[in-house]
PDBQT receptor file of N, H, CA, C and O in Angstrom, charges set to zero:
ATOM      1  N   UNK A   1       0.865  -1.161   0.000  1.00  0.00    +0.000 N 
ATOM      2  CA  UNK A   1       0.000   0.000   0.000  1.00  0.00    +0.000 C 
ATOM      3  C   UNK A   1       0.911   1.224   0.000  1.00  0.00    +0.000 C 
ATOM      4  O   UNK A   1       1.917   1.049   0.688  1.00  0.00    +0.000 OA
ATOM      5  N   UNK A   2       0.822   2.466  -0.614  1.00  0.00    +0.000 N 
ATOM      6  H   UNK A   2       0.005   2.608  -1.173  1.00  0.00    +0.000 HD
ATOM      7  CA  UNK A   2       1.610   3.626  -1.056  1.00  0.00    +0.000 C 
ATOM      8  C   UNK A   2       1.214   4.357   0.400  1.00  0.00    +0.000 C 
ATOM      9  O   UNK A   2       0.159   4.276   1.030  1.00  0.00    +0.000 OA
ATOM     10  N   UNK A   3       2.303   5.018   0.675  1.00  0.00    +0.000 N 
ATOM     11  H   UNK A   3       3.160   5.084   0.163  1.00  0.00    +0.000 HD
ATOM     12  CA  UNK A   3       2.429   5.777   1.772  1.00  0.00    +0.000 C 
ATOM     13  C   UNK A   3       1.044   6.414   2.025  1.00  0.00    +0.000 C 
ATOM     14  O   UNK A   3       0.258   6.140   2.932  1.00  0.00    +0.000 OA
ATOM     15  N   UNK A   4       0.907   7.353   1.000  1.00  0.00    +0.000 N 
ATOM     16  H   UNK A   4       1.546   7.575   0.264  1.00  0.00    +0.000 HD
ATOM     17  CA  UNK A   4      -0.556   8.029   0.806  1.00  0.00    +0.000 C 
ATOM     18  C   UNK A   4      -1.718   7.768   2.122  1.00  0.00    +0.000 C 
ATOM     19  O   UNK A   4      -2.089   8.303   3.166  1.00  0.00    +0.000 OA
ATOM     20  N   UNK A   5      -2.064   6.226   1.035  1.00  0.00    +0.000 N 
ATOM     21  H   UNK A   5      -1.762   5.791   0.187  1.00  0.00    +0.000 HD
ATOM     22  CA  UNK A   5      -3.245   5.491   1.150  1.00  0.00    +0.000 C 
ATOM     23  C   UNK A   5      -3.016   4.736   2.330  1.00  0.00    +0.000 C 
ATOM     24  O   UNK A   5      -3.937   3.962   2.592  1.00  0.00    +0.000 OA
ATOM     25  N   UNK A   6      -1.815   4.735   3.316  1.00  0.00    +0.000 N 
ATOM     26  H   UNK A   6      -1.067   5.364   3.103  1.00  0.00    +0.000 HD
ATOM     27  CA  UNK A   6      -1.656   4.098   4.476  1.00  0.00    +0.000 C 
ATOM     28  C   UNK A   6      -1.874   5.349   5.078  1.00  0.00    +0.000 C 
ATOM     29  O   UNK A   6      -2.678   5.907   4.331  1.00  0.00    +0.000 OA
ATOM     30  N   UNK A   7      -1.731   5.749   5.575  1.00  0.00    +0.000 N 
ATOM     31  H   UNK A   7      -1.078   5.296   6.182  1.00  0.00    +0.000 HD
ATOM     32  CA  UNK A   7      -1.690   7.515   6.359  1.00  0.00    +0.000 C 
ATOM     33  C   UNK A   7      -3.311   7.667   6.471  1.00  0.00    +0.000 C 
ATOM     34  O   UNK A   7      -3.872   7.770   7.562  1.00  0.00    +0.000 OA
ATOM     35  N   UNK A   8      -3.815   7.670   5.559  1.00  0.00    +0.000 N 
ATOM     36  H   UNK A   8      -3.359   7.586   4.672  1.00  0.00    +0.000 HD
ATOM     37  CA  UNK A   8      -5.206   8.322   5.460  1.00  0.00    +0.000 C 
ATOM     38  C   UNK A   8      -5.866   7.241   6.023  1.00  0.00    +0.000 C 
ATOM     39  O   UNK A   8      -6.690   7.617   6.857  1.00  0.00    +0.000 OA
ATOM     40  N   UNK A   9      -5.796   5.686   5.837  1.00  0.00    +0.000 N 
ATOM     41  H   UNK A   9      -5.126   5.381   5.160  1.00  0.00    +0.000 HD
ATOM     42  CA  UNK A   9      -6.115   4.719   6.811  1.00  0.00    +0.000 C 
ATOM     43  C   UNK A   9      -5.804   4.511   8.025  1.00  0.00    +0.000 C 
ATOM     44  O   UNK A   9      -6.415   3.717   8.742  1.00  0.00    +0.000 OA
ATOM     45  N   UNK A  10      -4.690   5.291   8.440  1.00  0.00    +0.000 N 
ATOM     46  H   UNK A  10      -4.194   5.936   7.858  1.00  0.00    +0.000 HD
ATOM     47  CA  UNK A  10      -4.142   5.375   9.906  1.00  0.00    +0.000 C 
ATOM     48  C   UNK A  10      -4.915   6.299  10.415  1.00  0.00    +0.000 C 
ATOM     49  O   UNK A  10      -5.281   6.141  11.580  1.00  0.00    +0.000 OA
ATOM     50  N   UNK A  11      -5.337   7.441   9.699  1.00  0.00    +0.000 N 
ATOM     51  H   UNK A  11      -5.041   7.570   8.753  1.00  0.00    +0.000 HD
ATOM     52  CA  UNK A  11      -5.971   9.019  10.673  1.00  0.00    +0.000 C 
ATOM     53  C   UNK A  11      -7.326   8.442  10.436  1.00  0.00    +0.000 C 
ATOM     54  O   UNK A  11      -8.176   8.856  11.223  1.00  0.00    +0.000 OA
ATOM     55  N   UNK A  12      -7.698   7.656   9.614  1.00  0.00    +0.000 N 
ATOM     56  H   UNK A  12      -7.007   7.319   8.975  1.00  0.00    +0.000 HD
ATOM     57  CA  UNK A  12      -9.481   6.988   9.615  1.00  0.00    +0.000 C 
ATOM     58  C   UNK A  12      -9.368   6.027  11.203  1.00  0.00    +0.000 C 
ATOM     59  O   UNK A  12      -9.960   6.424  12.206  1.00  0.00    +0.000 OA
ATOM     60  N   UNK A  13      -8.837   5.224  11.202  1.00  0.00    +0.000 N 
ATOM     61  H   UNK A  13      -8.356   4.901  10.387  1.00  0.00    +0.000 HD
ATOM     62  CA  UNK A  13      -8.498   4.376  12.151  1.00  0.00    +0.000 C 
ATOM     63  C   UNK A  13      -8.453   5.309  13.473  1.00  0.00    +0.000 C 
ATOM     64  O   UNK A  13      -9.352   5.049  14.272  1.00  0.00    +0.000 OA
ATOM     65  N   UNK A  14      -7.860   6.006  13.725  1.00  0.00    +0.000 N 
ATOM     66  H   UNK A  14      -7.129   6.218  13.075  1.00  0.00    +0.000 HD
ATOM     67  CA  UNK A  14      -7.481   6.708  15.135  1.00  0.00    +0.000 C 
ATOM     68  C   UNK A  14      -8.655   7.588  15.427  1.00  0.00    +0.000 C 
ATOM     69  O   UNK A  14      -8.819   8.240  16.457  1.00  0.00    +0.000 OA
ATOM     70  N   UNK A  15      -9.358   7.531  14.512  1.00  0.00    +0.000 N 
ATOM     71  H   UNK A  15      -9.224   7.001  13.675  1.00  0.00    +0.000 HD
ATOM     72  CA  UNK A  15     -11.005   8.548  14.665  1.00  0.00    +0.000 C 
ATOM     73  C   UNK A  15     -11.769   7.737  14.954  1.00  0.00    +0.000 C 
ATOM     74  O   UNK A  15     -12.923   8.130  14.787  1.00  0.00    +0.000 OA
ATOM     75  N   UNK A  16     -11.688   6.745  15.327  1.00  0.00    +0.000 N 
ATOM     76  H   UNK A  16     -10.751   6.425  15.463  1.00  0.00    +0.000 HD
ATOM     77  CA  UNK A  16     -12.934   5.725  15.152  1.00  0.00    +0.000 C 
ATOM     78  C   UNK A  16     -13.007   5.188  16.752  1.00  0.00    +0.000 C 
ATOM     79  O   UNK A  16     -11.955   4.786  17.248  1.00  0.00    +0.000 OA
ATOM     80  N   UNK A  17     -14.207   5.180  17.541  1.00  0.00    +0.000 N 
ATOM     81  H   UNK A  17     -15.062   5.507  17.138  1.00  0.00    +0.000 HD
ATOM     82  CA  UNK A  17     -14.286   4.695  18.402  1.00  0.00    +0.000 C 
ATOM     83  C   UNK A  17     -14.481   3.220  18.483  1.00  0.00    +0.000 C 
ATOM     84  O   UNK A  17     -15.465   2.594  18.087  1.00  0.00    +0.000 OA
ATOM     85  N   UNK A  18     -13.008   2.579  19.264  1.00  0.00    +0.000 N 
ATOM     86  H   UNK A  18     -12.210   3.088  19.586  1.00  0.00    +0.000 HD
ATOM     87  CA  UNK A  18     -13.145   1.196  19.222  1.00  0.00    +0.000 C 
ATOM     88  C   UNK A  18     -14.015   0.786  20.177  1.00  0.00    +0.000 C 
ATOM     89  O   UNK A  18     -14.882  -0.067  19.982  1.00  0.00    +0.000 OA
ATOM     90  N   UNK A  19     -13.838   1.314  21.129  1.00  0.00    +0.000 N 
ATOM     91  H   UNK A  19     -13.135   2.007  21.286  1.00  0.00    +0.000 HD
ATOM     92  CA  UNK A  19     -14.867   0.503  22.427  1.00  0.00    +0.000 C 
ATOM     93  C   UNK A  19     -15.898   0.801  22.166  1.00  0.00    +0.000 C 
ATOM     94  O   UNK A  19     -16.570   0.403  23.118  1.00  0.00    +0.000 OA
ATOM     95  N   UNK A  20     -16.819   1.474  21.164  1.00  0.00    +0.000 N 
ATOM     96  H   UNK A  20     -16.273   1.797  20.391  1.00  0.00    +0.000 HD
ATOM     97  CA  UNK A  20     -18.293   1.581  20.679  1.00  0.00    +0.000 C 
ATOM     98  C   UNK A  20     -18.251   0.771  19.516  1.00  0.00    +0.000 C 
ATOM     99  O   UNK A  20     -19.364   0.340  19.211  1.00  0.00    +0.000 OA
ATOM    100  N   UNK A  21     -17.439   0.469  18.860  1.00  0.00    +0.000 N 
ATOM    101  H   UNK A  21     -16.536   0.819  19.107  1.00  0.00    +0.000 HD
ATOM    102  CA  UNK A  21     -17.595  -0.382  17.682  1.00  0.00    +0.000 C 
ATOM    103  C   UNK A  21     -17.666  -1.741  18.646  1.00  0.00    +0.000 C 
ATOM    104  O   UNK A  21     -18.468  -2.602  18.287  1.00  0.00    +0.000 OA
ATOM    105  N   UNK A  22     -17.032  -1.941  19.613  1.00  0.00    +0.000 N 
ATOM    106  H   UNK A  22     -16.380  -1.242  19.905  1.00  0.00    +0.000 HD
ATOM    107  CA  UNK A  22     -16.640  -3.241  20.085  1.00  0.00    +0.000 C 
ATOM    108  C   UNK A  22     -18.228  -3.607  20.713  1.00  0.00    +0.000 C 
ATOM    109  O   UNK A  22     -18.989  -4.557  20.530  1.00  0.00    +0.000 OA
ATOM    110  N   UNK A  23     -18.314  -2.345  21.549  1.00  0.00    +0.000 N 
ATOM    111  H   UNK A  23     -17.696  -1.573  21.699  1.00  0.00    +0.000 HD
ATOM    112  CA  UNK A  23     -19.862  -2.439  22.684  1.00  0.00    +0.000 C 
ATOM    113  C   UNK A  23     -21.087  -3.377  21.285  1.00  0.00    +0.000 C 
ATOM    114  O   UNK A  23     -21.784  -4.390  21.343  1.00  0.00    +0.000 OA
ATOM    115  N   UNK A  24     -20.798  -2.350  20.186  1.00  0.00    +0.000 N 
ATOM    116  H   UNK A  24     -20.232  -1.526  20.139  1.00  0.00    +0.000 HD
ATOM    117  CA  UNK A  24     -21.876  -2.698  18.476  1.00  0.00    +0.000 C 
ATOM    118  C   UNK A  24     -21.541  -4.480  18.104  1.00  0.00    +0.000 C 
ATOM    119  O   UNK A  24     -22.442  -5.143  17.589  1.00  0.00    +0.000 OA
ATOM    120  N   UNK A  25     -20.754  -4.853  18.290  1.00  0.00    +0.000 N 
ATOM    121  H   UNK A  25     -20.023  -4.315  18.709  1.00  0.00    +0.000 HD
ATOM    122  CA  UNK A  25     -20.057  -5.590  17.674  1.00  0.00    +0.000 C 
ATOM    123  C   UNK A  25     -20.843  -7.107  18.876  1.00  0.00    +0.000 C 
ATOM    124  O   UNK A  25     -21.106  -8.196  18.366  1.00  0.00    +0.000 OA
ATOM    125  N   UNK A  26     -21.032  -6.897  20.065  1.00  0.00    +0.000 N 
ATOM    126  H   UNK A  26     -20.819  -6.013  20.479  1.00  0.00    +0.000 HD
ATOM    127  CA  UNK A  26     -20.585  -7.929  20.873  1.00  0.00    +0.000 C 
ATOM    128  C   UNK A  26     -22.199  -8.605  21.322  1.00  0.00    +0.000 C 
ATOM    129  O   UNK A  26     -22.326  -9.360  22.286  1.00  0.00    +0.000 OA
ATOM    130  N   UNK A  27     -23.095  -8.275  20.635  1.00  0.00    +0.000 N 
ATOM    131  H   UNK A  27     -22.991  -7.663  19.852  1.00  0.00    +0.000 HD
ATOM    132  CA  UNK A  27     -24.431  -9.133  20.721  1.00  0.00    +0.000 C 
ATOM    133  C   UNK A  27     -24.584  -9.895  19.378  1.00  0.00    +0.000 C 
ATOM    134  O   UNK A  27     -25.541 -10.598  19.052  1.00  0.00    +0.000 OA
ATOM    135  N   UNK A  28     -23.533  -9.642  18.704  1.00  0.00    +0.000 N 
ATOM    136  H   UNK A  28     -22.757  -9.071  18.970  1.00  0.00    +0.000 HD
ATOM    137  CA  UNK A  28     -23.607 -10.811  17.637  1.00  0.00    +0.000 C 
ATOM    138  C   UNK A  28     -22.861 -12.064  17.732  1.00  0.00    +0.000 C 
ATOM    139  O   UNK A  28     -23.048 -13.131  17.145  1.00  0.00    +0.000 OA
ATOM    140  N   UNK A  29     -21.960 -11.714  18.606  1.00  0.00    +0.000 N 
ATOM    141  H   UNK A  29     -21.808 -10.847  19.082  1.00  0.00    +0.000 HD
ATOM    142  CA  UNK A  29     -20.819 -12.881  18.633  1.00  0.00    +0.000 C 
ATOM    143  C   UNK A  29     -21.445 -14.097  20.110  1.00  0.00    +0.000 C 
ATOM    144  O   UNK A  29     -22.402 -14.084  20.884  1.00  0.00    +0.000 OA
ATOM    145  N   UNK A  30     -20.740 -14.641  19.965  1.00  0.00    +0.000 N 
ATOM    146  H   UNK A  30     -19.962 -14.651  19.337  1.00  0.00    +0.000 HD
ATOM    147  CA  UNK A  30     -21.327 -15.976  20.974  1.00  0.00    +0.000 C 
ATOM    148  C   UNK A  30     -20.558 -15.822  22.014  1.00  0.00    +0.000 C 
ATOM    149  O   UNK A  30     -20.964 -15.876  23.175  1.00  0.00    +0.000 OA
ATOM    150  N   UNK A  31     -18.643 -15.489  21.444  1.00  0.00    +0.000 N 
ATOM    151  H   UNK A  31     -18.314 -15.445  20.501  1.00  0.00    +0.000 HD
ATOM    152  CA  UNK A  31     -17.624 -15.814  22.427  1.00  0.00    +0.000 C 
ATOM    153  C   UNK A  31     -17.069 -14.082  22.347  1.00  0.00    +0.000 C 
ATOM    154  O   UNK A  31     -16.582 -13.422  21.429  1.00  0.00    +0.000 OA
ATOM    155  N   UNK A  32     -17.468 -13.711  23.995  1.00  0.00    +0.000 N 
ATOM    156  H   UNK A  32     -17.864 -14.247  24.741  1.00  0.00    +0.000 HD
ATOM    157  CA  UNK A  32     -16.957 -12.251  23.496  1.00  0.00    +0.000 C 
ATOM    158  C   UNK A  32     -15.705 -12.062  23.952  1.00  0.00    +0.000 C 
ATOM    159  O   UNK A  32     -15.171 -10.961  24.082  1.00  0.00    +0.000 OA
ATOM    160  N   UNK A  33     -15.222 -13.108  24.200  1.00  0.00    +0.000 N 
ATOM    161  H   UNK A  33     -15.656 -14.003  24.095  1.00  0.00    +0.000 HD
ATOM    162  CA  UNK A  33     -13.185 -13.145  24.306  1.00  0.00    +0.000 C 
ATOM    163  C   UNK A  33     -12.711 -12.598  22.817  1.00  0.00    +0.000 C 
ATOM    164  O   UNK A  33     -11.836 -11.734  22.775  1.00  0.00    +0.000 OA
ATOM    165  N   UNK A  34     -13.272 -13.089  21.644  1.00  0.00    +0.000 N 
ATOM    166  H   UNK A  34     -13.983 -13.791  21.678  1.00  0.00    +0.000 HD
ATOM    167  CA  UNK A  34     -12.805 -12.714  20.327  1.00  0.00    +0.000 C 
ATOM    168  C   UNK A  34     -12.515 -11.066  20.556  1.00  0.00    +0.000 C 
ATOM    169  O   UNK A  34     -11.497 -10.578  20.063  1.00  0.00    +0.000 OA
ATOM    170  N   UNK A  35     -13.313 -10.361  21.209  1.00  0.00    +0.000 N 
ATOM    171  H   UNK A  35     -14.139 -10.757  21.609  1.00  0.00    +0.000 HD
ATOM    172  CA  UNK A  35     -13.017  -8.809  20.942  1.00  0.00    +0.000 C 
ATOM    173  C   UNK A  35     -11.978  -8.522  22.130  1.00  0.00    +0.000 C 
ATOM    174  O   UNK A  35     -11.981  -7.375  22.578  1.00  0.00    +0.000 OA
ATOM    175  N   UNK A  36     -11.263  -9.275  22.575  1.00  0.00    +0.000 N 
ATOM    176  H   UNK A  36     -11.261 -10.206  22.210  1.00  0.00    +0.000 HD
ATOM    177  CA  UNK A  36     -10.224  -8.769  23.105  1.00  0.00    +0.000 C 
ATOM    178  C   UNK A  36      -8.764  -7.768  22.837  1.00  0.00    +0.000 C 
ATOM    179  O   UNK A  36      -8.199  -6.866  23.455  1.00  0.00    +0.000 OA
ATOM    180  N   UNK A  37      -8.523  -8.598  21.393  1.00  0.00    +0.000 N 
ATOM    181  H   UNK A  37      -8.982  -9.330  20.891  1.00  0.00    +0.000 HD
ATOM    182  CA  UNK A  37      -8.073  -8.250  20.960  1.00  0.00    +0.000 C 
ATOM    183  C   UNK A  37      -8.254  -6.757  19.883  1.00  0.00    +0.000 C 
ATOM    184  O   UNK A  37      -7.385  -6.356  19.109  1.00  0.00    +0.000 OA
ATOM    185  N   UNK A  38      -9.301  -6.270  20.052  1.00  0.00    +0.000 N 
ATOM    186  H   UNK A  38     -10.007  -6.595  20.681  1.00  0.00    +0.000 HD
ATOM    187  CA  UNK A  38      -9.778  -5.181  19.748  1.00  0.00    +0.000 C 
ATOM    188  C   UNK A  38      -9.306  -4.174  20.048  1.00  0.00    +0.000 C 
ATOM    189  O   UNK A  38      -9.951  -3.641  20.951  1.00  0.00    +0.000 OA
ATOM    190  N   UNK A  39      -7.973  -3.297  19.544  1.00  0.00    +0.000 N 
ATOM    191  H   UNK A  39      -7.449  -3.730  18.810  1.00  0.00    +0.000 HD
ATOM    192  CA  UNK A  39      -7.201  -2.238  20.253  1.00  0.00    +0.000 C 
ATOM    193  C   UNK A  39      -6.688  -1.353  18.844  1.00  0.00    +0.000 C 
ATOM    194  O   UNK A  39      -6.143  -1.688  17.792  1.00  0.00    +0.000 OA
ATOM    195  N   UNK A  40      -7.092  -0.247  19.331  1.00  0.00    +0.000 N 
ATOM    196  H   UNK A  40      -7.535   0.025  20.185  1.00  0.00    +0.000 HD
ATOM    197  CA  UNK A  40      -6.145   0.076  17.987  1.00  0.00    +0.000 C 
ATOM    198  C   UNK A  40      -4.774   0.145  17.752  1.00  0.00    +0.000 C 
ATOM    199  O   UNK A  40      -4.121   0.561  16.795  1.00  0.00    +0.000 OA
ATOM    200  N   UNK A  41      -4.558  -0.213  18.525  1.00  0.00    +0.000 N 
ATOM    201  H   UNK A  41      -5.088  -0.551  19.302  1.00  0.00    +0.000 HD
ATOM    202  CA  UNK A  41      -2.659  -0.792  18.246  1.00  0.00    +0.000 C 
ATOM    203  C   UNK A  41      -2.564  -1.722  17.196  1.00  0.00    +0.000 C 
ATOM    204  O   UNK A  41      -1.748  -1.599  16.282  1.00  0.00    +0.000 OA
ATOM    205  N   UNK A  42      -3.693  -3.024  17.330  1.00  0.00    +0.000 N 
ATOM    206  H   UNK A  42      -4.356  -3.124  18.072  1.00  0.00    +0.000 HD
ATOM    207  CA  UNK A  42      -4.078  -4.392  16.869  1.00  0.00    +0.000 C 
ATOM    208  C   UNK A  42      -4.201  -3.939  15.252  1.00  0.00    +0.000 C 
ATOM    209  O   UNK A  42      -3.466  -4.325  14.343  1.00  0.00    +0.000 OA
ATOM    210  N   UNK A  43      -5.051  -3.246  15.177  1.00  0.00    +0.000 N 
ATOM    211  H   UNK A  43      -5.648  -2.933  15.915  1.00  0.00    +0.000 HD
ATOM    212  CA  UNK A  43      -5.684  -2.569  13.971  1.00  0.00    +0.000 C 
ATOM    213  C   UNK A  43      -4.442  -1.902  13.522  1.00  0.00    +0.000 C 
ATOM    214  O   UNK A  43      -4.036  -2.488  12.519  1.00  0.00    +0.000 OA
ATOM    215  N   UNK A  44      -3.826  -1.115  13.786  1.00  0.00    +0.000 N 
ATOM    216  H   UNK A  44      -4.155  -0.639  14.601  1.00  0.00    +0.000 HD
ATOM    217  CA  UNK A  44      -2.878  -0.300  13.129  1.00  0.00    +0.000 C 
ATOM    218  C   UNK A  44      -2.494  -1.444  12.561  1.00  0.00    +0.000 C 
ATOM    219  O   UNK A  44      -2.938  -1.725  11.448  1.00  0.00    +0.000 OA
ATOM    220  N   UNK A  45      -1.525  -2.381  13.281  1.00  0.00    +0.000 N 
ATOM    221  H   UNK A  45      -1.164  -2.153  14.186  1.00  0.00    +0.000 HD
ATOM    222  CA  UNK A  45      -0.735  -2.923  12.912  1.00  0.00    +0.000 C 
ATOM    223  C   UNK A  45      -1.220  -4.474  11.723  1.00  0.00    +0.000 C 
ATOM    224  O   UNK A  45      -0.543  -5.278  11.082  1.00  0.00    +0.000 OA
ATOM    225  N   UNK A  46      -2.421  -4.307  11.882  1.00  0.00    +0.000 N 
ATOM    226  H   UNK A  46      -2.971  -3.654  12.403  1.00  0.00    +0.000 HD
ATOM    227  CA  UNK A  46      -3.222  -4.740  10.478  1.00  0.00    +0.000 C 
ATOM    228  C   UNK A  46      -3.028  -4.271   9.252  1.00  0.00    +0.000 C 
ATOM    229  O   UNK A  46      -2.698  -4.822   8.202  1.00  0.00    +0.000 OA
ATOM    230  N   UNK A  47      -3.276  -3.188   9.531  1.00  0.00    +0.000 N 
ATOM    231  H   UNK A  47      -3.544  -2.740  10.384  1.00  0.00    +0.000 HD
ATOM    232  CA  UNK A  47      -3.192  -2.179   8.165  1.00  0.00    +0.000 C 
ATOM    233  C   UNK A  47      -1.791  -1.944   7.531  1.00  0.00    +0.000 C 
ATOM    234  O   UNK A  47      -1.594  -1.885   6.317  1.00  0.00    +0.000 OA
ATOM    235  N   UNK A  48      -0.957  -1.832   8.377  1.00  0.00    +0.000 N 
ATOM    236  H   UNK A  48      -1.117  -1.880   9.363  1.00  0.00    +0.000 HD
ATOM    237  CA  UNK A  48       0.574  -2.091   7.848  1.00  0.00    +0.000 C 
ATOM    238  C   UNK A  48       1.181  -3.163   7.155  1.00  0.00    +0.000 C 
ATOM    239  O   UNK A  48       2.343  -3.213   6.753  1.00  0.00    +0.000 OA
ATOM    240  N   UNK A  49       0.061  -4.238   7.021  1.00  0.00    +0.000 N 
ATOM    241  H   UNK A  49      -0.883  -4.197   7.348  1.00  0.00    +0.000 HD
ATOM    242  CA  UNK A  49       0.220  -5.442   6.469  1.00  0.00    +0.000 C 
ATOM    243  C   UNK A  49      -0.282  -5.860   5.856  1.00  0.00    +0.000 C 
ATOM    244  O   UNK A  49      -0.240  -7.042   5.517  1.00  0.00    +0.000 OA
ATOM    245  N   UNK A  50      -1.095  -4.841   5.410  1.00  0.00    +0.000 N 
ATOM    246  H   UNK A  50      -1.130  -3.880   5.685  1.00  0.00    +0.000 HD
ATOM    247  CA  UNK A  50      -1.921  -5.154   3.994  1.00  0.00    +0.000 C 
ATOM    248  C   UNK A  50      -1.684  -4.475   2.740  1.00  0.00    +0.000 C 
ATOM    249  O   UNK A  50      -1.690  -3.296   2.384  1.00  0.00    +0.000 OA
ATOM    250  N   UNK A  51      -1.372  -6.119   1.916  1.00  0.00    +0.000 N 
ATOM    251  H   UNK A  51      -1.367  -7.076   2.205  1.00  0.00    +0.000 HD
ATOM    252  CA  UNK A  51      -0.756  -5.502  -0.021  1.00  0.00    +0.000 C 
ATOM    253  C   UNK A  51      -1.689  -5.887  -0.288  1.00  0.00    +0.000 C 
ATOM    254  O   UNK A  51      -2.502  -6.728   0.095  1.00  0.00    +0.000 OA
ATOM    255  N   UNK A  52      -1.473  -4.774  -1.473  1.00  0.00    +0.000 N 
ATOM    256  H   UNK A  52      -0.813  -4.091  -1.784  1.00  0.00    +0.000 HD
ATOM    257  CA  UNK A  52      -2.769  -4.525  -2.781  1.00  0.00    +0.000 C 
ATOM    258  C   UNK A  52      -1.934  -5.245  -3.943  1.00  0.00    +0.000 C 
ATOM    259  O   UNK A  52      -0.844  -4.838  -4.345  1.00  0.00    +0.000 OA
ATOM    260  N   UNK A  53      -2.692  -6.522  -4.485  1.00  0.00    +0.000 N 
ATOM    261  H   UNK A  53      -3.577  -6.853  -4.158  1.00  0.00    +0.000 HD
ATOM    262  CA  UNK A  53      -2.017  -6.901  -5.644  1.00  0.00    +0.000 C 
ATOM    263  C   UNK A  53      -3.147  -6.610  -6.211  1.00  0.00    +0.000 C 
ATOM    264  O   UNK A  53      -3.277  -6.735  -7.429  1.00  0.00    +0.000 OA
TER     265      UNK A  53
């Protein structure tokens, strides 16, 4: 991913409330250990690892 288009996914990311996405997120799931890992550290470091072929 071009510098650009990582940056602008990093400042989208850091705007985003995780613990309300997580609170949204956790009457669908069965096992709510899965959202533990829910941090935006976790996430950043997602996005740094994603190629566009």
């Amino acid at each position: 991913m071009d510098d650009e288009k990582l940056k602008l996914l990093q400042e989208k990311l850091k705007a985003v409330d995780i613990e309300q996405i997580t609170k949204d997120v956790q009457p669908f799931l069965q096992d709510k250990q899965e959202l533990d890992l829910w941090r935006r550290d976790f996430f950043l470091n997602i996005i740094e690892s994603i190629e566009i072929i």
